[in-house]
N, C-alpha and C positions, 0 to 999 in steps of 0.2 A: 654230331655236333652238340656241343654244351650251350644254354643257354643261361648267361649269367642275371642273377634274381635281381632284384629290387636293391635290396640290402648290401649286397656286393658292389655294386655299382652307386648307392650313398656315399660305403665306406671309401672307395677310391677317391670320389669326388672333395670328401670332407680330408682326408689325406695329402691331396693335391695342392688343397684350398692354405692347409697350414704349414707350409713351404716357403722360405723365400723367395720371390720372383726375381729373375733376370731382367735386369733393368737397360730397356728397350734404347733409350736417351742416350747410352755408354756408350763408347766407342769398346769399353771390355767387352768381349762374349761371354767371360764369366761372372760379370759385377752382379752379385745381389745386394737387394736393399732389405731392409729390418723397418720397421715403423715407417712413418709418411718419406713421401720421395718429396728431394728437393735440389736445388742447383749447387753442384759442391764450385761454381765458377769464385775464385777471390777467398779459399779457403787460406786460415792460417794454422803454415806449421804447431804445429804440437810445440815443439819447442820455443817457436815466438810468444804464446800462450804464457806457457811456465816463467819464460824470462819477463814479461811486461803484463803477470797477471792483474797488478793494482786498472790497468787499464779496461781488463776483459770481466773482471770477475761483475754478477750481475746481469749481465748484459747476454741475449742471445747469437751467440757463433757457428758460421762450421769454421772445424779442425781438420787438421790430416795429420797422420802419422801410419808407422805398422803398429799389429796390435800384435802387444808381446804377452797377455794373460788371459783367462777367461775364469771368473767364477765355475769353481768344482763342489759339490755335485749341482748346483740350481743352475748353472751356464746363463743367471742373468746378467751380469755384467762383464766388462771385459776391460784391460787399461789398453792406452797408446802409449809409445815409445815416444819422450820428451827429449831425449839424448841422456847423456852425462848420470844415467842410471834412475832419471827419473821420468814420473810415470803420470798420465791424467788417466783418472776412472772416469768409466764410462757408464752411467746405467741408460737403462733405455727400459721404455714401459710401456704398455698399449694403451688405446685411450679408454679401456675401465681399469687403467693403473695398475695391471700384473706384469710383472717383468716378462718381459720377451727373450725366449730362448735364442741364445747364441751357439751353432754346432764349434765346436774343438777343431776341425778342420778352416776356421778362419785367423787362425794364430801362423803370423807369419807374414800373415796378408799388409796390402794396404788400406787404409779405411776412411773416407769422408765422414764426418759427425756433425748432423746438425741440434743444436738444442743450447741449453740455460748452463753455463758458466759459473760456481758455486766455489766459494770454499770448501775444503773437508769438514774444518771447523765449524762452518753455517753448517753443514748439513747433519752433522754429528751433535749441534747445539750447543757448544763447546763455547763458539767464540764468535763473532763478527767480522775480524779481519781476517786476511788469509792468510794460510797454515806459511811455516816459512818454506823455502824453494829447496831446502834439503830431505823436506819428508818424502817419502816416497810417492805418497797421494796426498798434495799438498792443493789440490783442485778435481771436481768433478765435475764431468759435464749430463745434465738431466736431460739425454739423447730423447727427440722426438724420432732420430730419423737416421738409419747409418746406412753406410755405403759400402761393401766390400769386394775391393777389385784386385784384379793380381799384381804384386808390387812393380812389374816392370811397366804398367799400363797407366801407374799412378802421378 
């Protein structure tokens, strides 16, 4: 019988540690969360977002939609599907403000987002108002907190 070292059993531990957890609250078995957990109860569509952003932008939301992209190669952000081909980005960052890895197997998925409501413009330093509803990333939301569950669950 092997008996495993010190260091083998760090690394496992630190391994485990940087994983998304399964989120205990869900009625999914498979939802994991990315940054802080929060209540996705009273989320609004993606789509509602984009159509009545003069309302949202500013202000802290969750969102739902599926998430149709993910930043290649950093996988720190990812968009949601607003319909009619457009898209809100997502970043999302830990709290010493490094982007959080998103795996490529949540493309597809459904996703709760909570965080800050941005223009692209504000956030690119461009402009103040918000980008028009034809850009493609015409708002970003600065995710404390995401939710990824399996679309039938959402």
């Amino acid at each position: 019988m092997h008996r495993a070292t010190p260091v083998v059993l760090i690394a496992v531990a630190l391994a485990a540690a940087c994983r998304p957890t399964a989120d205990s609250s869900s009625t999914a078995s498979n939802a994991l969360h990315f940054g802080s957990t929060f209540s996705h109860d009273g989320a609004i569509p993606a789509r509602q977002i984009i159509e009545r952003a003069a309302e949202y932008v500013g202000t802290r939301i969750v969102t739902a939609g599926v998430i149709r992209e993910i930043c290649r190669p950093e996988l720190c952000w990812l968009s949601l599907d607003a319909g009619s081909g457009r898209l809100i980005r997502i970043a999302i960052r830990d709290s010493a403000n490094r982007p959080v890895e998103m795996p490529l197997e949540v493309i597809g998925r459904w996703a709760f987002v909570d965080g800050l409501l941005e223009s692209v413009a504000t956030v690119d330093g461009a402009a103040e108002s918000p980008a028009p509803a034809s850009a493609p990333y015409a708002l970003q939301v600065n995710a404390v907190g995401v939710q990824v569950v399996n679309p039938t669950s959402g």
